[in-house]
C-alpha positions in Angstrom: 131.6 94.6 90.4 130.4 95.3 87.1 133.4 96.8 85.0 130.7 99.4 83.1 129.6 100.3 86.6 133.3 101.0 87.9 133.6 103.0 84.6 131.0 104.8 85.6 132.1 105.9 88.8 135.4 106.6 87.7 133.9 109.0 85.0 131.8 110.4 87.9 134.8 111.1 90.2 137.1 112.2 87.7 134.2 114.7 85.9 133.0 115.7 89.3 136.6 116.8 90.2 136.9 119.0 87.4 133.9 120.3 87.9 134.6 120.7 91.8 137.8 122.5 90.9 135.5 125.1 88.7 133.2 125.6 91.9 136.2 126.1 94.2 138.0 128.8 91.8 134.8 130.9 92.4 135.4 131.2 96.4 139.1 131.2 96.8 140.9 134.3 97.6 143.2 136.2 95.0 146.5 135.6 96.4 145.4 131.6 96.2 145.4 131.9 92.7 148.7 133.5 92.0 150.9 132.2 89.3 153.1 131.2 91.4 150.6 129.0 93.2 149.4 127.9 89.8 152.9 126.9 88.8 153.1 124.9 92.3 149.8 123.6 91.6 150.7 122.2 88.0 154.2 120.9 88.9 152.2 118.6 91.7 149.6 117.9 89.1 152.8 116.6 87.1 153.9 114.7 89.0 150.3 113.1 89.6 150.0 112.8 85.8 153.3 111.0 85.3 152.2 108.0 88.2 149.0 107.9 87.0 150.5 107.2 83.7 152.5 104.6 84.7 149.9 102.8 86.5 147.5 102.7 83.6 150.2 101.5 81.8 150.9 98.9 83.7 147.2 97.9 84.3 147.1 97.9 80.4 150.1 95.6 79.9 148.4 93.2 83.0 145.2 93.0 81.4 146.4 92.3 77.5 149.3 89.9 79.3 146.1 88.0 81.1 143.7 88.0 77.8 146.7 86.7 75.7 148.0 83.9 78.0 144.0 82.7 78.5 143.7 83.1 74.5 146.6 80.9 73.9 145.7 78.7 76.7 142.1 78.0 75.0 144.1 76.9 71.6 145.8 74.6 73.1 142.9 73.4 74.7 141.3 73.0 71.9 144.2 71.2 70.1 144.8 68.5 72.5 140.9 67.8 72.3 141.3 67.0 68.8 144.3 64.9 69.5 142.1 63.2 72.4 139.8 62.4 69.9 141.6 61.0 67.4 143.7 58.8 69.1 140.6 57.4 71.0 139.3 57.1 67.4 142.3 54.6 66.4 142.0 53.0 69.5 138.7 51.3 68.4 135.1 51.3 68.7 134.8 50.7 72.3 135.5 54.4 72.7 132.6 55.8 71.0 131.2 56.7 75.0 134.0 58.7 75.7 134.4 60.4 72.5 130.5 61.5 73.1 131.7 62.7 76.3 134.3 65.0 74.6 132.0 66.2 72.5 129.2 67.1 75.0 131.6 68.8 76.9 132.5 71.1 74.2 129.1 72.0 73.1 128.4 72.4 77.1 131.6 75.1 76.9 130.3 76.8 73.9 126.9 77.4 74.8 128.3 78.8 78.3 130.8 81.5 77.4 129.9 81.7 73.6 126.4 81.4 73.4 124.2 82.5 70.3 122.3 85.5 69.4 125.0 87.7 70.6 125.2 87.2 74.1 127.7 87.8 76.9 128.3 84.7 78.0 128.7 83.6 81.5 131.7 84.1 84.3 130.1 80.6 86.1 132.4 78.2 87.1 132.0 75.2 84.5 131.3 72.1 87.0 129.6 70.1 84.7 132.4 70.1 82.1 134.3 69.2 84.6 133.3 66.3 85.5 132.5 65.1 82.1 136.3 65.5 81.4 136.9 63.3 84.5 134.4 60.7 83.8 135.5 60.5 80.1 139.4 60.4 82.0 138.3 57.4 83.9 136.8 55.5 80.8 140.1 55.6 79.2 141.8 54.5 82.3 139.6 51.3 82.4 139.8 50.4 78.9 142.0 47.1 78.7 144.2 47.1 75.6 144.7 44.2 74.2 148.2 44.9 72.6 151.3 47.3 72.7 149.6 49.4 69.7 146.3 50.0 72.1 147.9 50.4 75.3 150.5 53.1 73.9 146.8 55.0 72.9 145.6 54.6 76.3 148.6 56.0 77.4 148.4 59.0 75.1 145.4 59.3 76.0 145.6 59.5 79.6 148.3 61.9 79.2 146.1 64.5 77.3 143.6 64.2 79.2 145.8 64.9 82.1 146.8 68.2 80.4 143.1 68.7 79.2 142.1 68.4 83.3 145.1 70.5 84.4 144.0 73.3 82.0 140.7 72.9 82.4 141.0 74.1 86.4 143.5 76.6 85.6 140.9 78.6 83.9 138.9 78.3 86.7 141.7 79.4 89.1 142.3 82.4 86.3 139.0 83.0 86.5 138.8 86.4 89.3 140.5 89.4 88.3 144.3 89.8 87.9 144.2 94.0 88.7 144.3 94.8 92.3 142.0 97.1 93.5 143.9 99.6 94.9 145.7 100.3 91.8 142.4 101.4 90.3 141.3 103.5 93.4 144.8 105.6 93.4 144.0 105.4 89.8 141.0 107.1 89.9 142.1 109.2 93.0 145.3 110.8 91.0 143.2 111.3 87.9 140.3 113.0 90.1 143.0 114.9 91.2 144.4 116.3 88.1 141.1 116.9 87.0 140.3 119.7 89.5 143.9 121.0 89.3 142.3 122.1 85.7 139.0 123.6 86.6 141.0 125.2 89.3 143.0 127.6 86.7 140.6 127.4 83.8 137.4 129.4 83.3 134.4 128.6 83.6 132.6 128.3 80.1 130.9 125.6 77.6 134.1 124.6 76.1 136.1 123.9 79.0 133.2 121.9 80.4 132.6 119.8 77.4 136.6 119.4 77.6 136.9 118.2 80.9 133.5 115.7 80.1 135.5 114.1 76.9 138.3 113.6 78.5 136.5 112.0 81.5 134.9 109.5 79.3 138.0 108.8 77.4 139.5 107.7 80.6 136.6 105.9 82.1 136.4 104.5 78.5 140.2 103.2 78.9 139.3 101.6 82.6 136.5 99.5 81.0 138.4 97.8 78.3 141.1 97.1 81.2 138.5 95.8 83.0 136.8 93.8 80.1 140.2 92.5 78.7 140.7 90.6 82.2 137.6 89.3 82.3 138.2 87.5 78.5 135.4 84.7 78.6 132.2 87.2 79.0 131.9 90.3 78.6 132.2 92.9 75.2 136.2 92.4 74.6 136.4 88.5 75.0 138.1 86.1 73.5 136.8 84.0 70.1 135.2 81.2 70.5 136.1 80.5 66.9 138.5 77.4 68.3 136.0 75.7 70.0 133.6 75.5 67.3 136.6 74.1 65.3 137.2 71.6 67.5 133.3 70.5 67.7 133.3 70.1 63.6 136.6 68.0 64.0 134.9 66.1 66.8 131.6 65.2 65.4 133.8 63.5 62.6 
């Protein structure tokens, strides 16, 4: 699901309950609303608060842990692409093919999650990359050195492109989302929660409304970024495709 759309119902919930717990305040009896019900009602609202807080902090850490690793793990794609190239450069001319394949590859990469004129990008699985990477694989594997200088740059090679393959289906494994989905539905749930513990005890004017709506966005505001982090090759929070049009200038060298 869309992670503006989950936002969105989260704000829904979480408004809706402080609203609800405005409504409700209206009908219950007195003795329901007795401070010592009210102290009851905001210790359990407390304790709410504090696992609530805990589990968007740990949804935080997940997500920034997730967009960090896939960050890094792009850099080093893009590094051992330039080291691809250049040894297949030394090797000799015979490799122009599979440098071409690099480089299409690249391009094919950067036009699908970093694409011009602002867009999202995509959250499609990259076949065709994919199999570019292998066929340019297999070209180096059937090149026939001729000496022990060549063959150690078929074998460096191979060994890059090894990593480059490993890495490349790695993202695609890493590709769904790392946050459960229960964490965000107690998530929402506690907060919902909370939320009409406040309308419950607080009365009913403009400025408690408008405080209850801030505070829903804030939060639903929160979830999105989560969600956005975790999703870092589309989306508004994603990562730079600065290294990848690095590596295409170095490439078309």
């Amino acid at each position: 699901m869309n992670a503006l759309v989950i936002a969105v119902i989260a704000f829904a919930c979480m408004f809706g309950g402080g609203i609800a717990g405005l409504l409700l305040k209206r009908r219950l009896p007195d003795h329901h609303l007795s401070p010592e019900t009210r102290d009851v009602v905001r210790l359990a609202a407390g304790l709410i608060g504090t696992l609530a807080a805990l589990v968007l902090g740990l949804l935080i850490a997940s997500a920034n842990s997730s967009f960090n690793a896939r960050d890094q793990e792009i850099k080093q794609a893009g590094a051992d692409l330039i080291l691809l190239d250049r040894a297949l450069r030394y090797y000799g001319p015979e490799t122009t093919e599979i440098r071409t394949l690099l480089r299409q590859g690249v391009a094919r990469a950067i036009e699908l999650h970093w694409p011009k004129e602002g867009g999202r990008g995509s959250s499609r699985e990259d076949s065709e990359g994919g199999l570019l990477l292998e066929r340019a694989i297999e070209l180096v594997r059937n090149l026939k050195p001729g000496d022990d200088a060549h063959r150690s740059l078929q074998n460096r090679a191979l060994q890059v492109g090894g990593d480059l393959a490993r890495m490349h289906w790695l993202l695609i494994e890493q590709s769904g989302s790392s946050i459960p989905t229960a964490f965000l539905v107690f998530l929402v749930f506690w907060v919902t929660m909370i939320f009409a513990s406040f309308g419950l005890f607080a009365p009913c004017n403009t400025t408690v409304i408008a405080a209850l709506f801030v505070c829903s966005v804030s939060i639903a505001g929160s979830i999105f970024l989560i969600l956005e982090m975790d999703a870092p090759l589309h989306g508004l929070v994603k990562i730079s495709g600065a290294p990848m049009h690095n590596v295409l200038s170095h490439l078309n060298q």
